[in-house]
C-alpha positions in Angstrom: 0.0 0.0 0.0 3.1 2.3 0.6 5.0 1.2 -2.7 7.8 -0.2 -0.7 6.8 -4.0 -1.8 5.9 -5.5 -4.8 4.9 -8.8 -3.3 3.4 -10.3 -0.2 1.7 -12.9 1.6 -1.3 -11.5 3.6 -3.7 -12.8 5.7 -7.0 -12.4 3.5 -9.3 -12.1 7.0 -7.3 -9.2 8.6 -6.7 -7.4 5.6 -9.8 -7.9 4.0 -10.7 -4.2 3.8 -7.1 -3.3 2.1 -8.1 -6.1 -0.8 -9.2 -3.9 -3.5 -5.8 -1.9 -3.4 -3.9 -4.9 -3.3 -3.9 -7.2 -7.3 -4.3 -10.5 -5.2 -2.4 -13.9 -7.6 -3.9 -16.3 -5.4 -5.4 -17.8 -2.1 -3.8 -20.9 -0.4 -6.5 -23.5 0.3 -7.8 -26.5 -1.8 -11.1 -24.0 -2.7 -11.8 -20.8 -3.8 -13.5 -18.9 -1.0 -16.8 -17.3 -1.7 -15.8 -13.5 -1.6 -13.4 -13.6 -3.7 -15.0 -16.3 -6.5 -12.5 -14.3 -8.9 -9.1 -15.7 -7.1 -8.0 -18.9 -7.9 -6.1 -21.4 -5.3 -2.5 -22.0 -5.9 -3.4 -25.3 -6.5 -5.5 -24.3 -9.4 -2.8 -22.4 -10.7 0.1 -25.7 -10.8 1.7 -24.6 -7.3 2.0 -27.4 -4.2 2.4 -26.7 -0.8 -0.2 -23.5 -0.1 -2.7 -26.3 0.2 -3.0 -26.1 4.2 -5.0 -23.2 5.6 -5.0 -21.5 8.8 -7.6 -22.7 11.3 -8.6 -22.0 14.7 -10.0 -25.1 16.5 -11.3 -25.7 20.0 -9.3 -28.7 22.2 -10.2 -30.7 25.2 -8.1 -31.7 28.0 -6.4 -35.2 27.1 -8.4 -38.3 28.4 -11.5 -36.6 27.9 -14.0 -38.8 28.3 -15.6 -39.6 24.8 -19.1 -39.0 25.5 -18.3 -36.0 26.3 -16.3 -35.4 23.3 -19.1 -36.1 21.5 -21.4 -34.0 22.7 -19.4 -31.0 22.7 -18.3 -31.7 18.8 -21.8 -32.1 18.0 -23.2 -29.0 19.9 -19.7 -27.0 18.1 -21.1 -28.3 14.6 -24.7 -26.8 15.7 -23.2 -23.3 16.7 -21.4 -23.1 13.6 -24.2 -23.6 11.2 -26.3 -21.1 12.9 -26.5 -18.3 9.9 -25.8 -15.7 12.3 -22.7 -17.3 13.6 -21.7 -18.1 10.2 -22.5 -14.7 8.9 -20.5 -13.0 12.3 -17.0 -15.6 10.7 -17.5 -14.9 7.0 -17.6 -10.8 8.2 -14.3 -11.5 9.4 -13.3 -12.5 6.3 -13.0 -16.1 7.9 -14.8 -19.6 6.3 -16.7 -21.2 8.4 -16.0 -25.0 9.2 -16.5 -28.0 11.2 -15.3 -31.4 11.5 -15.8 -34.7 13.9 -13.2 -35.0 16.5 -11.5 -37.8 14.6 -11.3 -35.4 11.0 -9.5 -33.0 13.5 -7.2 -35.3 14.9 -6.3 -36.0 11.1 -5.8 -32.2 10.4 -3.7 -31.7 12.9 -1.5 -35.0 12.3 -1.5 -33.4 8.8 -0.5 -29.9 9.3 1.7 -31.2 11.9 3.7 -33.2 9.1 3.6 -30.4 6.7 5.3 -28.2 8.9 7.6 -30.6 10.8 8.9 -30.8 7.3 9.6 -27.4 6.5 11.1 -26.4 9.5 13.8 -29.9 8.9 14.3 -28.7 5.4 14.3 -24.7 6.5 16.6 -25.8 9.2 15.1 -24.4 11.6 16.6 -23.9 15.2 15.7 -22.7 18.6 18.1 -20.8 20.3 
C-alpha cells in the first residue's frame, strides 16, 4: 500500500478491507473462498504446498471422556451452522467450518507433518 513492496503474503481475514488496493495472484486453500469467486487457489494455478489453511479449532483436555467429546463436537457443529454465527465468521473474512473429532485429529496430524517438514528442510533452530 506504501510502494515499498511488490509482493506479499497477507492474511485475506485481517486485511480484508485493504483487498481492493492490493492485485491479489492467489489464495492458499484446496477451494476458492466465496468472496473472492474471482481468485484462484494456488493449487489451481500448478503450485504445491499453499494447500493447508489457517484454522482455529477448539481442544479438550487429554483423556477426555468420549461422551463427552461427543457431545461438545456435536453442539460445536450446531453453533457453527447457525446463519448468524456463520454470517458474524464470514464478516471476518473467515470460512466457516467444522469437522468430527477424529477429521481434526487428522488435520492436525497433517498440518503437523507439513510443517515438521519445512522447519527440517528450512533448518530451523531454537536458540
Amino acid at each position: 500500500m506504501g510502494g515499498q513492496l511488490s509482493a506479499a503474503f497477507v492474511d485475506a481475514g485481517s486485511s480484508r478491507p485493504h483487498l481492493p488496493k492490493f492485485k491479489l495472484l492467489g489464495i492458499t486453500g484446496t477451494q476458492r473462498v466465496s468472496w473472492l469467486p474471482d481468485v484462484p487457489t494456488f493449487k489451481e494455478q500448478g503450485l504445491t504446498g499453499f494447500e493447508p489453511l489457517g484454522w482455529f479449532g477448539m481442544l479438550l483436555p487429554a483423556g477426555t471422556p468420549q461422551p463427552v467429546v461427543q457431545k461438545f463436537s456435536a453442539e460445536s457443529l450446531r453453533i457453527l451452522a447457525l446463519p448468524d454465527v456463520r454470517e458474524k465468521i464470514e464478516a471476518l473474512g473467515l470460512v466457516p467450518a467444522g469437522d468430527t473429532p477424529a477429521e481434526f485429529a487428522a488435520v492436525l496430524r497433517s498440518d503437523a507433518a507439513a510443517y515438521a517438514a519445512i522447519i527440517r528442510d528450512a533448518q530451523i533452530r531454537l536458540n
